[in-house]
N, C-alpha and C positions, 0 to 999 in steps of 0.2 A: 700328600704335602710333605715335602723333604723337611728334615728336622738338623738341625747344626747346632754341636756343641761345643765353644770355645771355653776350654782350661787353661790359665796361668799353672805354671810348675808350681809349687811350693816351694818354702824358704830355701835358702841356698847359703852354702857359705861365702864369704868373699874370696875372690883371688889371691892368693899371695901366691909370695917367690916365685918359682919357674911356673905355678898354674896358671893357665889361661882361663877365658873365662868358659870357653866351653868344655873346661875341663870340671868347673866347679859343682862338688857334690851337694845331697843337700845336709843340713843341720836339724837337731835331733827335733826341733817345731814344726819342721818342715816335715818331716818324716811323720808325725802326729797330724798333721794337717791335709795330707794323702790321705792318711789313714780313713780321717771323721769322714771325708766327700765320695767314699767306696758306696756307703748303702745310699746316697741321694743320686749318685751316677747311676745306681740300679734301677733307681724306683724310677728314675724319668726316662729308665730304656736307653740309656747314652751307648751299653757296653752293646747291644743287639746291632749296629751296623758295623759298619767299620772302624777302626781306628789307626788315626795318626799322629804319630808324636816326633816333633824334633831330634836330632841323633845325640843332642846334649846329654851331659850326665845326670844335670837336675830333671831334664824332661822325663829321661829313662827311668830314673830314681823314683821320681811323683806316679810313675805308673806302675814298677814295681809295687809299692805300698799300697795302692787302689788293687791289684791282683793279688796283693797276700788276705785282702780283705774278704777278696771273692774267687776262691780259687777255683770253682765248677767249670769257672768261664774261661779261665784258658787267657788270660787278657795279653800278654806278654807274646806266648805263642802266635798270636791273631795279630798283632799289630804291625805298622809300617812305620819303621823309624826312617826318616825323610831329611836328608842335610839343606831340603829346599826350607823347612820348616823353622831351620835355625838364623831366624828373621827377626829385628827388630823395627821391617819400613811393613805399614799397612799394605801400602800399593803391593807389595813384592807378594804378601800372603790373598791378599783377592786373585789376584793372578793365579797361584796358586788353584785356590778356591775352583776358579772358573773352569779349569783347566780337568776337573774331577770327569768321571764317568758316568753320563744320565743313569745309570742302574743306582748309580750310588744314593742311595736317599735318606740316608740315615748316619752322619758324620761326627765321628768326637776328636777332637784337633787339640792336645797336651802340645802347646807352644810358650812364647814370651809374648810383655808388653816392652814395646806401646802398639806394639803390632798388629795382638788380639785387639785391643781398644779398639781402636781406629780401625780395624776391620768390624765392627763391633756396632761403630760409628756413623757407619757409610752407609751399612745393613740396615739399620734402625735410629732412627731421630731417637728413641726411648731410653734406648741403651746408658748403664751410667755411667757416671763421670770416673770413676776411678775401677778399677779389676784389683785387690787386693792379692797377694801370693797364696795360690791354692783354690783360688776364687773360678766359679764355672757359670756361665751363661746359657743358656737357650732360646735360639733363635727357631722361630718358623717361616719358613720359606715360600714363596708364592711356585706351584706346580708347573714350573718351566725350565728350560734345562739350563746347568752349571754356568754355560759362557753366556747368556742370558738375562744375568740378573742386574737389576739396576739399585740405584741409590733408594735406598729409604724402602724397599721395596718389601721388606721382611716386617715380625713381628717380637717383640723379647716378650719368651712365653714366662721365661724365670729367673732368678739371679740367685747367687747362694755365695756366700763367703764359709769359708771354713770353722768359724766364731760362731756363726748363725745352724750349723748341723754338727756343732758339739759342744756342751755346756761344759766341759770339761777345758778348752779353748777359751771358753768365752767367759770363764772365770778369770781369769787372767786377768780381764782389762773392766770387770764389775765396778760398779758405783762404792769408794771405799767405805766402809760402815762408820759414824760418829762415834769417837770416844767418849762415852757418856757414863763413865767409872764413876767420874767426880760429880757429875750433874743431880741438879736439886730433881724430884717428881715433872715437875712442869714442864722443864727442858728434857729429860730425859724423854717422853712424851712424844712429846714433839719434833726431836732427835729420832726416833724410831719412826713413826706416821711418815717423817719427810724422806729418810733412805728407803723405805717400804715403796714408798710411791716412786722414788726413783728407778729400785729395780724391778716394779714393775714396767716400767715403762719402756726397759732397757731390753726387758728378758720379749717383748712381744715379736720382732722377728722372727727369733728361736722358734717359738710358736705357731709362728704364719710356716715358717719352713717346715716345722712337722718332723725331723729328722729323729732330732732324739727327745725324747718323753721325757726327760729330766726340767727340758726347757716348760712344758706346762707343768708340771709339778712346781718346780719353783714358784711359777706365776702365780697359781694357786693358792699355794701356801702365802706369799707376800699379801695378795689380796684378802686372804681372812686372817691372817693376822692384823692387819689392817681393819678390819673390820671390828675383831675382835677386845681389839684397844678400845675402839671407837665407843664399844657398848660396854666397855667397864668404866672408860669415864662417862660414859650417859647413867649408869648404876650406881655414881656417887656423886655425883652434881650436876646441875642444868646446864646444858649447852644450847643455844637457840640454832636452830639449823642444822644440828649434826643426826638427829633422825633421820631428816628426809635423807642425807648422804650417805648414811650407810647401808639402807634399805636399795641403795643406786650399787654401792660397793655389794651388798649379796646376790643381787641379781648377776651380776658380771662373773663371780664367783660360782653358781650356782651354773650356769651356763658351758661351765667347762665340767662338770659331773661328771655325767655319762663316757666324756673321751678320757679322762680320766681312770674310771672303772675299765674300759676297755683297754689301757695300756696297762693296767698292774692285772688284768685277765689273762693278757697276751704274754707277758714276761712270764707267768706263773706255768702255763703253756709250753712255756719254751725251756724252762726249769725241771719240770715235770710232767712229764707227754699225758694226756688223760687217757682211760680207760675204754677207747674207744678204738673199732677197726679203723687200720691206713685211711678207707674212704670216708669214713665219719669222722676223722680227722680234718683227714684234708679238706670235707664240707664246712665244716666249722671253722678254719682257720680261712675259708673264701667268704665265709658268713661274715666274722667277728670285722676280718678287714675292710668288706666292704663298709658296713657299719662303721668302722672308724673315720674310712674316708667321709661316709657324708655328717658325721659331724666334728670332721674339724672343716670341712669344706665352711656348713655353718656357724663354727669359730670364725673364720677367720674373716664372712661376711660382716661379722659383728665389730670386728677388731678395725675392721676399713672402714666404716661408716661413720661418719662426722660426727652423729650425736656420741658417739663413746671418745673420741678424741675431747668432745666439750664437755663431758662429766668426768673426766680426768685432770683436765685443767684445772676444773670449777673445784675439783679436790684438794687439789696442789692449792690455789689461792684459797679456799675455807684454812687449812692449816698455818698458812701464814698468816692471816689474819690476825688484825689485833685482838676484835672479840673473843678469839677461839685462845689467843694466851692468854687475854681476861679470866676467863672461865677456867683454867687449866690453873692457873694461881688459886683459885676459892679450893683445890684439892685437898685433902688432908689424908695425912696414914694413917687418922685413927678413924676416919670416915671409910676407907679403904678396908681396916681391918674388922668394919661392924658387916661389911658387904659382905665381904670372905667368911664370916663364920655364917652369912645368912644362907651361903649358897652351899656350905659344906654338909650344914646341916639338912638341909634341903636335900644335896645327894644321897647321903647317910641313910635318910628316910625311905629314897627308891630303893636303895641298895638293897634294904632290908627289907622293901615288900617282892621283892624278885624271890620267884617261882620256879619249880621246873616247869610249871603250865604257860609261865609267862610269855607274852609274843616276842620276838626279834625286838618290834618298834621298840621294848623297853629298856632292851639294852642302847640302845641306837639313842636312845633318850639321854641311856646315863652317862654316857662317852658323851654327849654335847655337854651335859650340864658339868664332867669332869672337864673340860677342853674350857669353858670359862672358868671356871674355878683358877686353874693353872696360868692364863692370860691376865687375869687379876693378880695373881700373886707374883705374877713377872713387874707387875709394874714396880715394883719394890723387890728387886730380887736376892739383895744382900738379906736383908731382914728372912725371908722366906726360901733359901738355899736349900735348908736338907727338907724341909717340904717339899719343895719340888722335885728335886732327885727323886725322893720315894713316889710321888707320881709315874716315871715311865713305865714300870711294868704294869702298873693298872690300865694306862692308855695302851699299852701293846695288847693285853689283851681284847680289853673291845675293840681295837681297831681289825685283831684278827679275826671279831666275831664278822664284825661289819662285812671286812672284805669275803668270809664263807657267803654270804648271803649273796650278799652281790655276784658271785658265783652262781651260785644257784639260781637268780633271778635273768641272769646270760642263758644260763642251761636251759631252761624253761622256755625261754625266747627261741633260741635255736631248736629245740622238740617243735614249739607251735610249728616253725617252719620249713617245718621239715612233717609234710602233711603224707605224702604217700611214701614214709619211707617208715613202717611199723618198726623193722629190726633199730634203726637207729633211733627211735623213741624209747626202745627198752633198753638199750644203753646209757642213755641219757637219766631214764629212770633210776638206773644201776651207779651209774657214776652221782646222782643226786644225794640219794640215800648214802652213801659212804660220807660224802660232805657233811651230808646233817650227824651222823655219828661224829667224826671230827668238833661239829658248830659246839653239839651238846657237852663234850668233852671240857672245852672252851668255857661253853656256859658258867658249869659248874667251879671250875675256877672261881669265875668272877665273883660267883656268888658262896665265895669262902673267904674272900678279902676281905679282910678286917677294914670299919668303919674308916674315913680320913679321920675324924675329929678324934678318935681314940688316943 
């Protein structure tokens, strides 16, 4: 099945003076924008056939930048710069199109709109209403040759804008966060819950496209922060209804786990090669990725399915609710401040029954019960500054116990599966045990921190 990829150039400057327009370079977003769509051109196999790009300087430029990203591949050397390409009528690039070589089966085509559109168009009912600068499509083609193809005939396997495969892009143009300096408890509240939900809601393409891992992390993080609010005002006064929702909000949270621990595995990975030969390497990292793939694949069934579009909704309208400001009025700081010393104390107390015998789960305990601790005293942050300041090295440490584990809980998984390969078990073994030296190193830390309430 031939596979067709149309790329819009990235940002360009405008024309002036003596420049024309197929003179014009691109501008320094544009160049950033090339850049983010290098590893999504890889992962969908764009760079494996051929490639053609208009003889323009932006077309040249947008592919330079995609080859600084990926230099193995030679992108530059391989490609055909084509003055046929430097088109803005659809008809003129079908033409084009048709006109290709039956061997060719595999096309990535760096051109202009409205050109790509409308070739885009013609190919598939589905296709969208706008190509964004830097923006790349994929079409699937019915298994008949080039001069051959008819209207609607094709399928859009995928679409990607350049915002949507770099969080770094797509900061840019974020949900702006409320100034909530001056805001009483109630609104401040409310002010955060309402941006939270915004960006999540903002960040889930990021996420369907899988590109960069920052985009689930964000998500992530929004979501239990959100959550986390949720259950410190459930911890200091009645909200009717806000249980069963945030028990909806951890599940959704809870579901992106696993691809999570696999992308801070993977960077660690890539930071730090493991202790293993080339081929138990390379087993592991065909292991760890296929595992990624199948769950964000199951991410992203979740993320499509009607019922989570209507428990987002249903989110969004509980917060604006009147009842829900009702409730959010009865607050108090000093109600606030009897919670915080309930939970401080309460940590204090695990802190001080930790062991060296003690299990992982207790650390893993104590990091949740500091992570609410810290969520409540955000709700009042003026009051509670140098508290919380002196919180992050406590949270860095169990957070670095958590993620050794989690290591270790991958490693273990990869041994199982790796059933007839003895030598790579005792690898595994070997690179395990170094880790647990490291966790207990760790440990001991945590368990010399001086109490919170001290």
């Amino acid at each position: 099945m031939p596979e067709l990829y149309l790329m819009r150039h990235a940002k360009a400057k405008r024309a002036r003076g003596d420049m024309t327009d197929h003179q014009r370079p691109l501008r320094k977003r544009g160049r950033r924008q090339a850049a983010a769509m290098a590893q999504a051109l890889q992962r969908w196999q764009a760079p494996e056939g051929e490639i053609h790009v208009s003889d323009a300087a932006r077309t040249r430029e947008t592919l330079d930048e995609i080859a600084g990203q990926l230099p193995e591949l030679s992108l530059v050397e391989r490609a055909r710069f084509n003055k046929a390409l430097y088109t803005f009528d659809g008809q003129a690039l079908l033409a084009w199109l048709k006109a290709l070589p039956d061997e060719a089966d595999r096309v990535l085509v760096i051109g202009h709109n409205p050109a790509l559109l409308e070739l885009a168009h013609w190919l598939c009912g589905e296709a969208p209403q706008a190509l964004p600068t830097g923006s790349l499509l994929h079409v699937t083609l019915p298994d008949t040759p080039w001069p051959a193809l008819e209207q609607h005939c094709a399928e859009l396997a995928a679409s990607l804008t350049p915002e949507e495969a770099s969080h770094a892009l797509f900061k840019r143009n974020t949900p702006a966060p409320p100034d909530l300096n001056k805001a009483g408890l109630a609104r401040r509240i409310r002010g955060l819950l309402e941006h939270q939900y915004l960006m999540v809601r903002a960040l889930e393409p990021g996420v369907t496209a899988g590109v960069d891992p920052e985009f689930l992390h964000q998500y992530r993080v929004n979501l239990r922060r959100s959550r986390a609010i949720g259950e410190s005002v459930l911890a200091t006064t009645k909200v009717s209804g806000l249980k069963k929702r945030l028990k909806r909000l951890k599940r959704r949270a809870q579901a992106t786990s696993e691809l999570r621990d696999l992308d801070v595995f993977l960077e660690s990975l890539a930071e730090t090669p493991p202790p293993l030969s080339p081929r138990s390497h390379q087993a592991l990292q065909r292991w760890l990725q296929a595992c990624h793939r199948g769950q964000h694949e199951a991410l992203c069934q979740q993320l499509s399915a009607s019922d989570y579009a209507e428990e987002m909704q249903a989110w969004q309208g509980f917060i604006a609710s009147g009842d829900f400001r009702k409730a959010l009025r009865k607050l108090s700081s000093k109600r606030i401040e009897a919670v915080l010393a309930e939970r401080i104390a309460r940590h204090d107390g695990d802190l001080a029954a930790l062991s060296c015998d003690s299990a992982d789960a207790a650390f893993h305990e104590l990091r949740k019960s500091m992570k609410r601790i810290r969520y409540l005293a955000e709700l009042d942050p003026k009051r509670h500054r140098a508290f919380l300041s002196g919180l992050k090295r406590r949270q860095s440490l169990l957070g670095d116990v958590q993620d050794l584990c989690t290591r270790q809980a991958w490693i273990d998984a990869f041994s199982a599966s790796s059933r007839n390969a003895p030598r790579r078990k005792q690898e595994c073994a070997a690179w395990r045990s170094a880790l647990e030296e490291q966790k207990q190193a760790l440990r001991d830390e945590v368990m010399a921190l001086a109490p919170l309430g001290a």
